[in-house]
Structures are given as C-alpha cells and as structure tokens.
N, C-alpha and C positions, 0 to 999 in steps of 0.2 A: 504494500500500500504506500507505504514512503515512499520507489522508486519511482511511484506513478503521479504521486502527488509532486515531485521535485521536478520531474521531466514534462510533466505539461504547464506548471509556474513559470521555467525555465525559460520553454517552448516560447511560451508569451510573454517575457520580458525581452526575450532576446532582441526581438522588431522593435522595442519602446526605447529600450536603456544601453548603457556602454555593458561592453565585455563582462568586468570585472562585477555587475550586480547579479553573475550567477550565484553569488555568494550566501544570499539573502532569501531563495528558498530553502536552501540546502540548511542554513544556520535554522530556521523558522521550525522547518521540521525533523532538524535534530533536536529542539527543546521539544516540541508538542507531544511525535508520536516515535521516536526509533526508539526500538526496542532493546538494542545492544550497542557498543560500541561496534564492532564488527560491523553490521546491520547498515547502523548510520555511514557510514564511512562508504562501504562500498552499494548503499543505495542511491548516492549523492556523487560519486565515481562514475555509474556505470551510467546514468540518467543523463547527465554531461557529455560525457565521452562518446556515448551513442549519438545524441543532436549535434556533438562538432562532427563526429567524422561524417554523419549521411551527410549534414547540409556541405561541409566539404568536398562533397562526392560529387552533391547533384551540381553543385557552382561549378565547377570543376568538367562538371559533364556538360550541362549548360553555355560553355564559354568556350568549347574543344578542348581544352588541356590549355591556355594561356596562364590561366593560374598557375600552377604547380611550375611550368615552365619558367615561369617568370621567380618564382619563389626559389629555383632549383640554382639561377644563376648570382641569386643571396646568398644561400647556405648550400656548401658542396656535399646534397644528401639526395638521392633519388627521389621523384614525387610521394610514393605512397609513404615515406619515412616521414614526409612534411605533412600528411594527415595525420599518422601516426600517434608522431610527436604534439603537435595542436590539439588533437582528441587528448590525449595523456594530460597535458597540461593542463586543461579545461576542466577532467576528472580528475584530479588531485586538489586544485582551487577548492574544488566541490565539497568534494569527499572531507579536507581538512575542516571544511566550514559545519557542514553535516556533523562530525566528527565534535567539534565544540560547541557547536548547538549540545548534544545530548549529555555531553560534559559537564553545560553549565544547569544546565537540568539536574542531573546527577547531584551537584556539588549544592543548589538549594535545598536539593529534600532530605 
C-alpha cells in the first residue's frame, strides 16, 4: 500500500514541482503508514526508480535516442547506465526520505 501511495503522489508532483520534492511523499508516508524500516525504505526506492527509469524510456523513445546520446557525450557511460544511474538516484533520494519518515515516527511513540 505504501509503494502505491508514494508512486502515484510522486507520479503527480513530478509535472507540478522540481526534482528534488520527491522527497515529501516518501517522508509523508514513512511517518503515517510503513510498516518496517525495511518496508519504508524500499517502498519509497522502488516507486521512484520505476517512474524515473519508464519516463526515461518513453523520453528517450519519444525523441529517437537524442537524449541519452546527448547525455552519453557528458558522462563517458553507455545510454542505458545513464537510466540506470538516474533511476538509482531518484530511488535512494526516496527511499532515505521514506526511511526517516518512519524513523521519526518510531522515535515519537
């Protein structure tokens, strides 16, 4: 339930707010409802990391390959390592905020 709650917040911030307010479902619903540390962490990982890598995909498929190509001649990494890596990113942002959500939860009660 938390992975589904983080990833359609998520889903709908993304088109409103910068990057970085993925932070603010993931924290929301590690205080409310995760259940474990474990839980939080990789409900709030994998919710992320899923919406960067497809929308990465579809852009990516949408545009011929200019993206990655163009990203490929910034960072000397093959295209899919440059989803890869952006998905991971995106899911650890997450995941840690999730992760202190349920923490600061913990540490009131």
């Amino acid at each position: 339930m938390a992975f589904l709650v983080i990833f359609i917040a998520t889903l709908l911030i993304q088109f409103v707010l910068p990057w970085w307010c993925i932070i603010f479902p993931g924290f929301f619903v590690g205080i409310i409802m995760a259940g474990s540390g474990k839980e939080a962490f990789f409900s709030g990982f994998l919710a992320v990391s899923l919406i960067w890598w497809v929308y990465t995909i579809l852009l990516n498929t949408l545009n011929n390959g200019i993206l990655l190509e163009r990203l490929a001649m910034l960072f000397p990494v093959p295209g899919w390592a440059i989803i890869l890596i952006g998905g991971l990113i995106g899911g650890v942002v997450t995941g840690v905020a999730t992760l202190t959500g349920y923490y600061i939860r913990r540490a009131a009660i």
